[in-house]
N, C-alpha and C positions, 0 to 999 in steps of 0.2 A: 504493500500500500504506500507507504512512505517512497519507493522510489518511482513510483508510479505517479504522484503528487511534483516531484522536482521533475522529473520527464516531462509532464504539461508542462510545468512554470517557463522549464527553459523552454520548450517549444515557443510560447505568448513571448518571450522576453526576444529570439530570433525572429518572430513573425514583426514584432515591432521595429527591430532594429532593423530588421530590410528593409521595412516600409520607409524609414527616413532616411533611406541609402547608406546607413552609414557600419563603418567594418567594426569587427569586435573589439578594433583598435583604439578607431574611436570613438566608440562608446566610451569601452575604458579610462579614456581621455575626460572624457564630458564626468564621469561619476567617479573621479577621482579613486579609481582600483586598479588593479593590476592587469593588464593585456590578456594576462591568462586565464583570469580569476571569471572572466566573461563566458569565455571556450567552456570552461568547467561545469559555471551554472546551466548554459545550452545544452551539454551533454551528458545534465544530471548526476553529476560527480562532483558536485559540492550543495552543502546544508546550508544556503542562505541565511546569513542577517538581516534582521529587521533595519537594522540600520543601512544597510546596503542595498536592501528594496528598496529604501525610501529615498538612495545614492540615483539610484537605477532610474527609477518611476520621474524622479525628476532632470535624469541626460534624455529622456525619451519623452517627454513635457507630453506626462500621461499621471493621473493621479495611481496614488497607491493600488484604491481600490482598484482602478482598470485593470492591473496587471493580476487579479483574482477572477476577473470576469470569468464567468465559461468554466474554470477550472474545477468545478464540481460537478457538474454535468456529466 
């Protein structure tokens, strides 16, 4: 269950960052993390901080909540 949970998330979190063309680089850039740390959460191999959604949700000028949309469904 649990990684079926980060599987979506990073799915929503790549589905975003294509939509605003931009590479996981810079993303990483905009939300102040590390290049890698992006890769990770898209391929579900890392446990997200709350604090780093909140990094995230705002390089991708999307609220918190958007990035839960859909995800329980």
């Amino acid at each position: 269950m649990k990684k079926d949970l980060l599987k979506i998330f990073g799915q929503k979190i790549r589905k975003l960052r294509m939509r605003m063309n931009l590479s996981q680089e810079a993303l990483a850039e905009k939300a102040f993390v590390h290049r890698t740390y992006i890769g990770m959460i898209e391929r579900a191999e890392k446990n997200i901080t709350l604090s780093n959604i909140e990094k995230i949700a705002k390089a991708l000028n999307v609220s918190i909540s958007e990035l839960f949309k859909g995800i329980d469904e």
